[in-house]
TORDRENDREN-676888 format. One line per 3 residues: number of its first residue (from 0); their letters; for each residue y, z, x of C-alpha. Coordinates in pm, 1 decimal. Layout:
NUM) a) Y Z X | ...
This chain:
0) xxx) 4038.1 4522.7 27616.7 | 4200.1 4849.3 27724.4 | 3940.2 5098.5 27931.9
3) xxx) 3813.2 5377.8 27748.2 | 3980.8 5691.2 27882.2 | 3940.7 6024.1 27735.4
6) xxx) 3930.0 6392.2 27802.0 | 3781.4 6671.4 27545.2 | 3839.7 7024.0 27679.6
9) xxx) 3678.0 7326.3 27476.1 | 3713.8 7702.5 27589.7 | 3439.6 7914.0 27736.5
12) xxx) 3508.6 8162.2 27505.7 | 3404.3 7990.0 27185.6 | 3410.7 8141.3 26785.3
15) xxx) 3149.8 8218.8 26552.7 | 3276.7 7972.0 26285.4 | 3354.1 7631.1 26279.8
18) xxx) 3693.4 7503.4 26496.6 | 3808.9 7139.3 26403.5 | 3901.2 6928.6 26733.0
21) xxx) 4244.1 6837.5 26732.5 | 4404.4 6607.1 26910.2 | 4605.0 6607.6 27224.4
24) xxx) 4950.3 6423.2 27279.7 | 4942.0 6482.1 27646.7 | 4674.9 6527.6 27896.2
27) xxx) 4851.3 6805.2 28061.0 | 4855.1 6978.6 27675.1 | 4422.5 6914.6 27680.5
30) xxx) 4334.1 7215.5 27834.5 | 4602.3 7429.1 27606.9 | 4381.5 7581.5 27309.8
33) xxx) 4115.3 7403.0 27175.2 | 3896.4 7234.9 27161.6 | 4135.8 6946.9 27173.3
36) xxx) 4083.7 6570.3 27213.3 | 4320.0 6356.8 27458.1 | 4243.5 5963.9 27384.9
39) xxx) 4488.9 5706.6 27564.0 | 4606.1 5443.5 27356.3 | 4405.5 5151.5 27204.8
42) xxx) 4084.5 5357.9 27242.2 | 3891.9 5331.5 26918.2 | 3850.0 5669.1 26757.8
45) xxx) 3658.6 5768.5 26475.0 | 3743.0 6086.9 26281.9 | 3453.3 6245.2 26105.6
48) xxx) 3646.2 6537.5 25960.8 | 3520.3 6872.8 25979.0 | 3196.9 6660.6 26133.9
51) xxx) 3346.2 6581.4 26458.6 | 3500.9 6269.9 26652.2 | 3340.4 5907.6 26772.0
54) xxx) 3514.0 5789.7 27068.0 | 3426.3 5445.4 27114.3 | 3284.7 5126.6 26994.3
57) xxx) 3049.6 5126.3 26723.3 | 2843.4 4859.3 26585.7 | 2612.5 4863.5 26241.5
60) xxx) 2266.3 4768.0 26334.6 | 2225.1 4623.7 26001.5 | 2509.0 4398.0 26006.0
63) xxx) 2656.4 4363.7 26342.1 | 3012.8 4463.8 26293.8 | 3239.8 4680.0 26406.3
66) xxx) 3221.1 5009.2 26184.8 | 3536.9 5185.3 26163.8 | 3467.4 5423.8 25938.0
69) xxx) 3067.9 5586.8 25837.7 | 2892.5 5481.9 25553.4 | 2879.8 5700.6 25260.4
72) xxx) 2526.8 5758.6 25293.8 | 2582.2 5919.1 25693.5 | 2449.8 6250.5 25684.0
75) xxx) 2811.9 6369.1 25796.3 | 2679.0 6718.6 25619.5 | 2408.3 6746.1 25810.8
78) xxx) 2318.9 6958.1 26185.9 | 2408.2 6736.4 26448.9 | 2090.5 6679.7 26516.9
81) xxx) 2028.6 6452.2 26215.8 | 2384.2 6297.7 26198.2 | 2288.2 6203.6 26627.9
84) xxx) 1971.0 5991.3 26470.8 | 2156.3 5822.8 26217.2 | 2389.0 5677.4 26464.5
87) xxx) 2081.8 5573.3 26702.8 | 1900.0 5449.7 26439.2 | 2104.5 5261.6 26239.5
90) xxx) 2422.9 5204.9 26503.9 | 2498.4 5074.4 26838.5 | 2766.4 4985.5 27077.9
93) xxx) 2902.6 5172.0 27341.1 | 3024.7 5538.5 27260.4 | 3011.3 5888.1 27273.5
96) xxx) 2981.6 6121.3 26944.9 | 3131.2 6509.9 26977.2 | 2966.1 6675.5 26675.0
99) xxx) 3037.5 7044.4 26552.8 | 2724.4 7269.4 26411.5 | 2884.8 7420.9 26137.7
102) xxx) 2595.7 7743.6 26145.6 | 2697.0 7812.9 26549.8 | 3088.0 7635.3 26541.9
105) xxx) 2955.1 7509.5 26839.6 | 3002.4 7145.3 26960.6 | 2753.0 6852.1 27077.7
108) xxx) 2760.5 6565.5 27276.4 | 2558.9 6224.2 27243.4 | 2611.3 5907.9 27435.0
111) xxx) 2447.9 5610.3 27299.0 | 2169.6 5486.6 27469.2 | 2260.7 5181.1 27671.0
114) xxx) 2500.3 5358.4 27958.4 | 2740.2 5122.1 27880.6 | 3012.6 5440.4 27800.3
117) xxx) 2976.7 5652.0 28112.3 | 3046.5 6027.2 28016.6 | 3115.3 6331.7 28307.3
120) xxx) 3107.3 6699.4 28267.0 | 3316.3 6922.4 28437.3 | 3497.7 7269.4 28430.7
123) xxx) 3853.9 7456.4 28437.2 | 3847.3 7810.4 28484.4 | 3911.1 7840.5 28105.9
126) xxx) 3745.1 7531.3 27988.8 | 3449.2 7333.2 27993.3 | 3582.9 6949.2 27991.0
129) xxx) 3469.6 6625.4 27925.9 | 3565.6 6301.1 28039.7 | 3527.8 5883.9 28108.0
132) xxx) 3662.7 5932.3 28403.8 | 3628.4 6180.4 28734.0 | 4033.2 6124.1 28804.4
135) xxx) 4054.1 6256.4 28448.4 | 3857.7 6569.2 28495.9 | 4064.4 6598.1 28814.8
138) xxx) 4407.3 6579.5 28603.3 | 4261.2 6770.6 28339.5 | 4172.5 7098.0 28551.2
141) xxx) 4454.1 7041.3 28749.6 | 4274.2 7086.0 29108.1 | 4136.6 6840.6 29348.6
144) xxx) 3762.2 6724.8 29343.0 | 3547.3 6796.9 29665.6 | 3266.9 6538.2 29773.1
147) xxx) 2937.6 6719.0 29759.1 | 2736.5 6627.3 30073.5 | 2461.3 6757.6 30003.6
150) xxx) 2430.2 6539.5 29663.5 | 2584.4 6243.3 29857.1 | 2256.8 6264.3 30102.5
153) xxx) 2024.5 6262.1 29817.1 | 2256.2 5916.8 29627.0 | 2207.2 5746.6 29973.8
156) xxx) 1796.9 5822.3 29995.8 | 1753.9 5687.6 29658.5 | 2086.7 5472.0 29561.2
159) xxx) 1911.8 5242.0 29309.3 | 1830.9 5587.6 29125.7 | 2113.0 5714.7 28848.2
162) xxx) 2059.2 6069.4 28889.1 | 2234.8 6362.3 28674.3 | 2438.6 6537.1 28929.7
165) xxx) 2697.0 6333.6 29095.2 | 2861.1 6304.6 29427.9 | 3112.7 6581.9 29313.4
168) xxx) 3089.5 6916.1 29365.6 | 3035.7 7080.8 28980.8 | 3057.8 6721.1 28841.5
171) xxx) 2753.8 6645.8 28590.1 | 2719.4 6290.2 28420.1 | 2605.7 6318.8 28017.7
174) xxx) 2225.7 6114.5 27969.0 | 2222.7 5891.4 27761.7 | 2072.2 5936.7 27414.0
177) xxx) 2031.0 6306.8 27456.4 | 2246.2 6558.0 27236.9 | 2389.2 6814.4 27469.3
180) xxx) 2562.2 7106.2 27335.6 | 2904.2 7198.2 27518.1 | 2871.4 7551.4 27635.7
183) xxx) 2882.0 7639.3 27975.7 | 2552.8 7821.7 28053.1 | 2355.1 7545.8 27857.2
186) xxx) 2323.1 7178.1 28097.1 | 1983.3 7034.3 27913.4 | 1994.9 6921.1 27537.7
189) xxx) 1752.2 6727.9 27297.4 | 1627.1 6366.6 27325.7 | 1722.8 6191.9 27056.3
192) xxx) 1681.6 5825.5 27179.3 | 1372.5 5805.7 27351.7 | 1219.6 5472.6 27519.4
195) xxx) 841.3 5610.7 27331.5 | 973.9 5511.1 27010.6 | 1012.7 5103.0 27134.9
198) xxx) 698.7 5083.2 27320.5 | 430.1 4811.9 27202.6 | 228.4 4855.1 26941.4
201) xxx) -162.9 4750.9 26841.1 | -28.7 4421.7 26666.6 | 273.8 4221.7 26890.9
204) xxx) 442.7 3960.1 26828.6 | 346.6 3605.9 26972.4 | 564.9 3445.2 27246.7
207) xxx) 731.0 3210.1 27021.0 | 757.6 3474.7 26737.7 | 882.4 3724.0 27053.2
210) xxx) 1137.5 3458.3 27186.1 | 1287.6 3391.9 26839.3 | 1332.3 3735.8 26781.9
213) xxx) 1516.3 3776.0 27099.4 | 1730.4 3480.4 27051.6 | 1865.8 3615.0 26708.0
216) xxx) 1942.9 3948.9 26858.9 | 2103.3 3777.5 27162.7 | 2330.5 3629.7 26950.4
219) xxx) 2444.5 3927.2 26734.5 | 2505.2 4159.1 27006.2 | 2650.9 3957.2 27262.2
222) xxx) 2858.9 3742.8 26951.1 | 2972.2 4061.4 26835.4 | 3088.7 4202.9 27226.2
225) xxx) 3288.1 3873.3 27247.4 | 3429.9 3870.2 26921.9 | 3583.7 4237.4 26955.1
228) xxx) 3709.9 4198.0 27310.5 | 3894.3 3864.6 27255.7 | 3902.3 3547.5 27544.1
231) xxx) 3593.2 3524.6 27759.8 | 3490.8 3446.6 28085.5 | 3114.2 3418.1 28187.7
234) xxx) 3042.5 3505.4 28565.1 | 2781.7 3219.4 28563.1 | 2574.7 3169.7 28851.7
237) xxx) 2334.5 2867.8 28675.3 | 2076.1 3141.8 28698.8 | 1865.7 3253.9 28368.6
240) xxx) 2053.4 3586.4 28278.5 | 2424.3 3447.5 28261.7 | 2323.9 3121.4 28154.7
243) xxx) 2151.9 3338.3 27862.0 | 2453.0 3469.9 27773.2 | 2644.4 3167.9 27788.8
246) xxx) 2427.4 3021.3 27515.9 | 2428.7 3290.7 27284.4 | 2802.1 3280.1 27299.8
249) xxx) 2736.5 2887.5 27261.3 | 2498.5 2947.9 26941.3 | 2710.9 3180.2 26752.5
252) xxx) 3019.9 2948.4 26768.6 | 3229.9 3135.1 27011.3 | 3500.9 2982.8 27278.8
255) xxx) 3436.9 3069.7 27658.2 | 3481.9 2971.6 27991.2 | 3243.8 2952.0 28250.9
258) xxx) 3374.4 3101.2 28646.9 | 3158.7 3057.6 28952.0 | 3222.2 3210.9 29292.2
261) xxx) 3086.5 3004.4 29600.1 | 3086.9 3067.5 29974.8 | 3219.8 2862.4 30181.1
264) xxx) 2883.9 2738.6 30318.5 | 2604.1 2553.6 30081.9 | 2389.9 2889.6 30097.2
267) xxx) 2588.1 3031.9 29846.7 | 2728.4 2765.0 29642.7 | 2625.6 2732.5 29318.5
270) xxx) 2879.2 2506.2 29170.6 | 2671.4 2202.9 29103.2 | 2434.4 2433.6 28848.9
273) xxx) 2698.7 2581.7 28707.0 | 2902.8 2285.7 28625.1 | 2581.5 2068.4 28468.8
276) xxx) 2587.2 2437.1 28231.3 | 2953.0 2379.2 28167.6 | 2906.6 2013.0 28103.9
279) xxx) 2580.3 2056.7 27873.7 | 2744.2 2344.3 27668.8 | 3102.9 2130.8 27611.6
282) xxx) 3266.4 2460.6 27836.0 | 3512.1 2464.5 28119.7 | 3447.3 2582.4 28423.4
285) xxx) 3640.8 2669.2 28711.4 | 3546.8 2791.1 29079.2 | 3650.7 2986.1 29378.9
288) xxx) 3557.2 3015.1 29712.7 | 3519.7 3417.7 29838.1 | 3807.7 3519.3 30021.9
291) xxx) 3724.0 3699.7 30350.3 | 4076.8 3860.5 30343.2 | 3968.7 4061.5 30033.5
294) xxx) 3743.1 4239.8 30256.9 | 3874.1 4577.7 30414.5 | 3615.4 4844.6 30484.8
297) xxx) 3873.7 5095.9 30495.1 | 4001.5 5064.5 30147.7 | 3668.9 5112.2 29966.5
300) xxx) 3588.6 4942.8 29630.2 | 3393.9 5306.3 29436.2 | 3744.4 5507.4 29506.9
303) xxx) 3755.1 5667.2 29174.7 | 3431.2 5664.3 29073.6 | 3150.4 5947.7 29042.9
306) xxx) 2972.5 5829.4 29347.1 | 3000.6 5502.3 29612.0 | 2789.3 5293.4 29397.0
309) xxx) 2966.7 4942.9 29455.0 | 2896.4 4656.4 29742.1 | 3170.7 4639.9 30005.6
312) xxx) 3191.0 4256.7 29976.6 | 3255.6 4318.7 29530.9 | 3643.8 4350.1 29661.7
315) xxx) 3596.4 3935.3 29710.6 | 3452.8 3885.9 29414.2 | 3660.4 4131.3 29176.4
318) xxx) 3944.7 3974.9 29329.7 | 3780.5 3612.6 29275.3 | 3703.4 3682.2 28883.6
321) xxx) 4085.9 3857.3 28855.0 | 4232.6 3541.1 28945.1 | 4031.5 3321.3 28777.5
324) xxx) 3986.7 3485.8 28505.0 | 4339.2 3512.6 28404.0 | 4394.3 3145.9 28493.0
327) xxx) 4228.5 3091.2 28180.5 | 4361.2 3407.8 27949.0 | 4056.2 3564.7 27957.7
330) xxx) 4089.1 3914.7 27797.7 | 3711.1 4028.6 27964.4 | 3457.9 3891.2 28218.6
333) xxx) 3084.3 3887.1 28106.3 | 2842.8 3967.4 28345.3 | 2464.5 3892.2 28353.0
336) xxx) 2397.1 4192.2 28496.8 | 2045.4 4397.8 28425.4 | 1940.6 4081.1 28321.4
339) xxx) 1628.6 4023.7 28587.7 | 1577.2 4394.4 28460.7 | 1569.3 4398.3 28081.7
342) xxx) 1401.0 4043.7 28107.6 | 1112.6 4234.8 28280.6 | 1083.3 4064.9 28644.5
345) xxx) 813.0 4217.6 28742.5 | 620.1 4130.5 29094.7 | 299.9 4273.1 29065.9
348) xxx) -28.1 4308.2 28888.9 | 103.2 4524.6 28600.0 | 105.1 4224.2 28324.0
351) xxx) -268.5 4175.8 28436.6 | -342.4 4549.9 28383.2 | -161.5 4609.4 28104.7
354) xxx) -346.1 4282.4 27949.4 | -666.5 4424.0 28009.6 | -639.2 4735.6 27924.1
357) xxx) -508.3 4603.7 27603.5 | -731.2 4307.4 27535.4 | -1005.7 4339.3 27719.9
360) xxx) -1125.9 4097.4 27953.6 | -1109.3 3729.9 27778.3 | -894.3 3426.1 27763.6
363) xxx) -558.2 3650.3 27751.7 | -638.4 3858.5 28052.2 | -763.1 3527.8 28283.9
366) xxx) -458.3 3327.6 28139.7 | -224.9 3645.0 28232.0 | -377.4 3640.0 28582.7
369) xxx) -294.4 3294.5 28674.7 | 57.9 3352.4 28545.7 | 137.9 3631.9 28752.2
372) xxx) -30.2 3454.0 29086.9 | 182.4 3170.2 29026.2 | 480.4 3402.0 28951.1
375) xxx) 398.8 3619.5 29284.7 | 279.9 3350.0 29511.7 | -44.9 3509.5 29591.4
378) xxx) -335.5 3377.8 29589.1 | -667.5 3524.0 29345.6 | -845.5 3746.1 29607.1
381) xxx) -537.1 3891.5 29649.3 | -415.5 3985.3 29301.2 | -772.7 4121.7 29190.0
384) xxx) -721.2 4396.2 29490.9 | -386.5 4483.7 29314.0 | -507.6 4466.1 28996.7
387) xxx) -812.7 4715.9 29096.9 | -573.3 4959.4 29269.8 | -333.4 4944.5 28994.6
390) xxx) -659.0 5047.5 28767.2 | -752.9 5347.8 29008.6 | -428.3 5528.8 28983.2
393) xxx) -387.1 5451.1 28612.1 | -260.4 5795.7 28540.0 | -50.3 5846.5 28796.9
396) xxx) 304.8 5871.6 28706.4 | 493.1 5670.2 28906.6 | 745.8 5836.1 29185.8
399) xxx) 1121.3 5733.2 29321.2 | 1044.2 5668.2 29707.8 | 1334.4 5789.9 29915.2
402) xxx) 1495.6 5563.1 30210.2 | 1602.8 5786.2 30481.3 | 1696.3 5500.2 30732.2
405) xxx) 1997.9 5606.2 30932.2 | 2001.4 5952.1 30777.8 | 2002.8 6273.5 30896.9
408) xxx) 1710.5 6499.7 30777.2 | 1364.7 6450.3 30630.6 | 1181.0 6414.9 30329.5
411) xxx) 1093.6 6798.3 30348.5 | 1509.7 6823.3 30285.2 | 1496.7 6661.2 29992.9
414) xxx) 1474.0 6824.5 29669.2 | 1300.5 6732.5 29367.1 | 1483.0 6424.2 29183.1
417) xxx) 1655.8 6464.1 28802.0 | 1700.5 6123.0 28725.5 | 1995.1 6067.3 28436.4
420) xxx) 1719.2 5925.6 28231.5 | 1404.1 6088.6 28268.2 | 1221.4 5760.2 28138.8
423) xxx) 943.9 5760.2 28388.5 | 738.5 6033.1 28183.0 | 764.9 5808.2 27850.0
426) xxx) 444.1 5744.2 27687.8 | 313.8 5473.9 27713.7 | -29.2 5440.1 27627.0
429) xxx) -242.0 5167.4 27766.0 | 97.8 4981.3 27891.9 | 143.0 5107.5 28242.9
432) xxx) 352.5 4826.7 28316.6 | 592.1 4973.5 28095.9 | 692.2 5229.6 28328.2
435) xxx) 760.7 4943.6 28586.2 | 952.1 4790.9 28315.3 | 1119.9 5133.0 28281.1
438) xxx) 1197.1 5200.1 28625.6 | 1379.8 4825.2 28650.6 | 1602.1 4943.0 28390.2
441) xxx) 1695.3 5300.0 28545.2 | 1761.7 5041.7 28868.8 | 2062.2 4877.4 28672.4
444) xxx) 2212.2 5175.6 28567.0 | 2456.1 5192.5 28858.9 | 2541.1 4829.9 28823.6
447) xxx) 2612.7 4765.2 28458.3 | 2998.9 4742.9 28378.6 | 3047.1 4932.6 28096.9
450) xxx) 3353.1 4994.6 27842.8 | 3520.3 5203.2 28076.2 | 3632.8 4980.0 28396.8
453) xxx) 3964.1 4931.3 28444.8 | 4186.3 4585.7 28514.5 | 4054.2 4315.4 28398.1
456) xxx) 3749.1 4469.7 28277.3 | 3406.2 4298.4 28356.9 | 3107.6 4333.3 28095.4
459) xxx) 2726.1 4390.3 28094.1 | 2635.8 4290.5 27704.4 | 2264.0 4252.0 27807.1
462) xxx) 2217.9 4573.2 27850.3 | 2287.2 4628.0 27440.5 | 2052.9 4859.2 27278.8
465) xxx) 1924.0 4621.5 26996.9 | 1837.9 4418.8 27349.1 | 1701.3 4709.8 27510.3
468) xxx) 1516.9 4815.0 27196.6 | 1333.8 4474.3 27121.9 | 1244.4 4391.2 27514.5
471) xxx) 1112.1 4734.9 27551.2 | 864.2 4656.5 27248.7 | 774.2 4333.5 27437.7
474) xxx) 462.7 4372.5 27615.0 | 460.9 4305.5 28042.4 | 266.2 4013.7 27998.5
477) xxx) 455.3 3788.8 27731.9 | 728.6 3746.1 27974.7 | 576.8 3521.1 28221.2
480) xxx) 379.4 3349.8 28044.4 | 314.9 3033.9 28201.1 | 358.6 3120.0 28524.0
483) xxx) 708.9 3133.0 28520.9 | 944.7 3477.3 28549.9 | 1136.3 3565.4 28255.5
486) xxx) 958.3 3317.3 28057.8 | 1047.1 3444.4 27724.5 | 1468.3 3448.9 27828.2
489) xxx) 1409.7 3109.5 27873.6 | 1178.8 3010.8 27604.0 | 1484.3 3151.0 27345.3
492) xxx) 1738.7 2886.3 27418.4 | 1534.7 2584.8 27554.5 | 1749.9 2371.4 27291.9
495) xxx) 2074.3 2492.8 27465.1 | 2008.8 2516.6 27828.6 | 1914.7 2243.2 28060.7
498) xxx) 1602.8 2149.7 28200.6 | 1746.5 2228.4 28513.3 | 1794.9 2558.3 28408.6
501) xxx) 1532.4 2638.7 28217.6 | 1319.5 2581.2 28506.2 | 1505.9 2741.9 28793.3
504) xxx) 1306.6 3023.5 28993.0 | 1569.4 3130.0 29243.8 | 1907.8 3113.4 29357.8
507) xxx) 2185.9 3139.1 29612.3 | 2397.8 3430.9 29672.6 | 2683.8 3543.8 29893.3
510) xxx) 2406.1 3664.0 30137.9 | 2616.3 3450.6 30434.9 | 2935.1 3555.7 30344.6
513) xxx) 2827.8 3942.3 30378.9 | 2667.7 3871.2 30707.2 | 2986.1 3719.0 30845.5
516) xxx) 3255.0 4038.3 30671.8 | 2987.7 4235.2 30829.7 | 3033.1 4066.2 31209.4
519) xxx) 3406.6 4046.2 31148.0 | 3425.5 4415.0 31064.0 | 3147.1 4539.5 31300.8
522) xxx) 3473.0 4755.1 31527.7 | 3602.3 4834.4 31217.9 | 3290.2 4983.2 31056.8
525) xxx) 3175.0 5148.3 31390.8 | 3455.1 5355.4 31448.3 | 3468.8 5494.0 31050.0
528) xxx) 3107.9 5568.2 31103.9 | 3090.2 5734.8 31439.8 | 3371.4 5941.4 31383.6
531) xxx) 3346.7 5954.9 31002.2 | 3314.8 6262.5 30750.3 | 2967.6 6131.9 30707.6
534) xxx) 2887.8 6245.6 31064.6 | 3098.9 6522.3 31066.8 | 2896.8 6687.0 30755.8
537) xxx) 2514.0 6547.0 30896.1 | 2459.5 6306.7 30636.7 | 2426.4 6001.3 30817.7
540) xxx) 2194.2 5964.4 31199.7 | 2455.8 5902.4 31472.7 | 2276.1 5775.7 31714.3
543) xxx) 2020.2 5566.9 31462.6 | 2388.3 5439.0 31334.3 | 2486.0 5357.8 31673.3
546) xxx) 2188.0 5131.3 31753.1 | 2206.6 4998.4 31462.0 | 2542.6 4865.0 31481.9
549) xxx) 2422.0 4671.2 31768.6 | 2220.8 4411.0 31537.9 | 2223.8 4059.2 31530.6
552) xxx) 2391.9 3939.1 31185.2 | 2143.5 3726.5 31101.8 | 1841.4 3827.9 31212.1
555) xxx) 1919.7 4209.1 31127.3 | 1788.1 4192.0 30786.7 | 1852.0 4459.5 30535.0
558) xxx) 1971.8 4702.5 30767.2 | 2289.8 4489.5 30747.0 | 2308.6 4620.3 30408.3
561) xxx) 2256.4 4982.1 30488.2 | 2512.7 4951.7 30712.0 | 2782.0 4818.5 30456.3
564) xxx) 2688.9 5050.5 30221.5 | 2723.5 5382.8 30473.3 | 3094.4 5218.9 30504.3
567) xxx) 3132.8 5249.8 30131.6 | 3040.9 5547.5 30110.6 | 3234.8 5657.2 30404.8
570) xxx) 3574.0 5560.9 30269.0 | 3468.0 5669.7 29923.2 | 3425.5 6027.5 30089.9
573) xxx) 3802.0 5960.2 30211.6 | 3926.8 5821.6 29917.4 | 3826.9 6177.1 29715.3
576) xx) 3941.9 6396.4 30048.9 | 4287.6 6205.2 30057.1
């Protein structure tokens, strides 16, 4: 499937009565009038008349198809506030809607919930302009884009955290599920889609009525992804999430082929679970070994994007999946990304809490307390003192800790956080754990694949809003239940999976392999550090750089890590000034 690539442009200087989008032939022609509508070809487009435009892929809740054309009973008539939650409540997919308010003849915005369709916000002089794509925006305004430091400082003290601002100077990204109108003085709009509405309620669902429930929707959404993007590929690992995938795509009848990426060592190689999953299913499967000659820190794997959210060592593996993947005609690669996320993986008391808070203290709570000691390892003594300090700070809304290692500055520099999806104030009631639960999925946010990655695109279907939707109304404490993380994943296809599977707790990864590019590198990385734009404009420690170049591989730890990911960022910073 083609990436989706679009740019809307609408003037400053807008009328008191309604203007119909039109299209643009050209990009160069976007910014000519407006508003107009550029849309390279292949990228779905719906045309809602006088109502607006749907760039994207749509999907009917109701019957899991592609919808290429609204219902008669859409409120296509209506503000669009109400036509916004039709399409959340009875669609999804992964898509952006531009409405027009007939009363104002001004235009909205609303992406669908699941981040999956990436949306920016820029400016011309004469235009405000939206786009999939920063390079777009660039074309569109016709001037280059500038790196913001300051905003690169804050993405490097928190760079699990999605915030709204990007890396790019007067570059916004669009939240998700919140209608934004398009004017420039105006940045905050309404919350449609809001997590509140999915949170448990006084009567749940039991774990096997819970894990069927997942399993059907499993196989909708994902059967549906695969059925509209043609040939798949699964980026299995033998671990829960892709395996979870591959049998939903197993269940609903669909062809696929399973692709595993090893290192050379046994640390990382996970081809003997991934072939027993190949051989249970009736799949192929094919493996590679990462190449260390994909690696080059100076040719960074985020040029392009909004900020230098990728690993250094993803050139191996994009390259890996490329080749593979069209060794077997594979028109997209699936991904189990967010899975450990959406699946709820938590490590801490919350379940317990959240149980008795809910419950009360009885057979649930004391059968939720051994689960979670078995799923964290600690002992009994141990989880009661987390479970009574979780209980003291009940009401405490949870914060986003910032990790200033080999930075310049302190906290005191920082200012306050706007997180792309303000989900950490969501209500929810006695479930505190649900804010945990919330905060994992904000955590994926920067590493989902979404509709609009180019090549040979790689996918994130877990992170689906049905998906999102049901786990969300899954209380903490159902998904490990006995003892086991992501119980309930498991628990919905333990007639298609392995035993094997089924009961895995961990996994390799290409932990050696990064330790080694890292060592091979180390002159390479050094000298684009020390003499870096990240130096030059105080965002990074020299001297805490310098000694920390210095480590041992494999005794360094995660400062390893921090290291690599300064070097992304680093020739992401060049890749924009260039």
């Amino acid at each position: 499937m083609k990436a989706l690539r679009f740019v809307l442009a609408v003037p400053f200087q807008q009328p008191q009565f309604l203007q119909k989008i039109e299209a643009a032939i050209q990009l160069d022609q976007v910014c000519a009038g407006g508003p107009r509508l550029w849309t390279d070809d292949g990228v779905p487009i719906m045309d809602l008349g006088d109502a607006g435009q749907i760039v994207g892929v749509v999907f009917s809740k109701t019957s899991n198809t592609q919808v290429h054309r609204l219902p008669p009973d859409a409120p296509v008539n209506d503000s669009p506030v109400t036509l916004a939650a039709w399409l959340m409540r009875t669609c999804w997919g992964g898509y952006v809607a531009f409405l027009a308010d007939r009363t104002t003849g001004a235009i909205e915005a609303i992406v669908d919930p699941s981040g999956l369709c990436p949306v920016y916000r820029g400016y011309s002089s004469t235009h405000i302009i939206i786009a999939s794509h920063p390079d777009l925006l660039r074309t569109a305004v016709d001037a280059p884009l500038a790196v913001s430091w300051h905003a690169l400082h804050s993405h490097l003290s928190r760079p699990e955290l999605r915030q709204r601002s990007t890396c790019l100077v007067g570059i916004t990204e669009l939240p998700p599920g919140e209608l934004v109108r398009i004017e420039a003085r105006i940045l905050a709009g309404k919350r449609i889609w809001r997590p509140d509405d999915f949170m448990p309620g006084k009567t749940t669902m039991t774990f096997d009525e819970a894990a069927e429930e997942l399993r059907a929707i499993a196989i909708q959404t994902i059967g549906a992804w695969a059925k509209m993007m043609g040939p798949v590929a699964i980026a299995a690992s033998g671990g829960v999430d892709s395996s979870f995938i591959c049998a939903a795509l197993k269940a609903n009848g669909e062809q696929f082929t399973c692709v595993t990426i090893s290192t050379a060592d046994a640390s990382g190689d996970e081809r003997a679970f991934v072939h027993m999953l190949g051989d249970h299913l009736g799949v192929e499967t094919i493996s590679a070994i990462y190449d260390p000659q994909a690696i080059d820190p100076l040719r960074g794997v985020s040029a392009g994007l909004a900020r230098p959210t990728r690993k250094a060592f993803m050139a191996a593996l994009d390259t890996a999946l490329f080749q593979a993947g069209q060794s077997v005609g594979a028109e997209v690669i699936f991904d189990g990304n967010g899975g450990d996320n959406l699946f709820c993986f938590l490590h801490s008391s919350a379940p317990v809490v959240d149980r008795l808070r809910c419950q009360g203290v009885g057979r649930g709570f004391f059968s939720t307390f051994i689960d979670m000691c078995r799923v964290t390892g600690c002992d009994m003594p141990t989880m009661a003192q987390a479970m009574l300090r979780r209980l003291g700070r009940f009401k405490e809304l949870p914060g986003w800790p910032a990790d200033l290692s080999l930075l310049a500055g302190t906290t005191e520099d920082l200012e306050e956080i706007k997180p792309l999806t303000p989900w950490l104030r969501t209500d929810v009631g006695r479930h505190s754990g649900k804010r945990d639960h919330l905060a994992l999925i904000m955590k994926a946010q920067h590493f989902v694949h979404g509709l609009t990655a180019c090549g040979l695109p790689r996918f994130s279907p877990l992170m689906s809003q049905p998906l999102i939707e049901l786990c969300l109304n899954i209380p903490t404490w159902v998904w490990p239940e006995g003892g086991i993380n992501r119980a309930l994943a498991r628990s919905a296809f333990n007639t298609e999976l392995p035993r094997n599977i089924l009961t895995r707790t961990s996994k390799a990864g290409p932990d050696s392999f990064i330790r080694r590019s890292f060592d091979q590198h180390r002159p390479t990385i050094r000298n684009l550090l020390m003499d870096g734009l990240l130096a030059q404009h105080e965002v990074i420690d020299r001297a805490a750089v310098e000694d920390a170049l210095t480590t041992d591989v494999i005794s360094g730890g995660d400062i390893v890590y921090r290291l690599l990911d300064l070097a992304e960022a680093e020739s992401w910073a060049r890749s924009w000034q260039n």
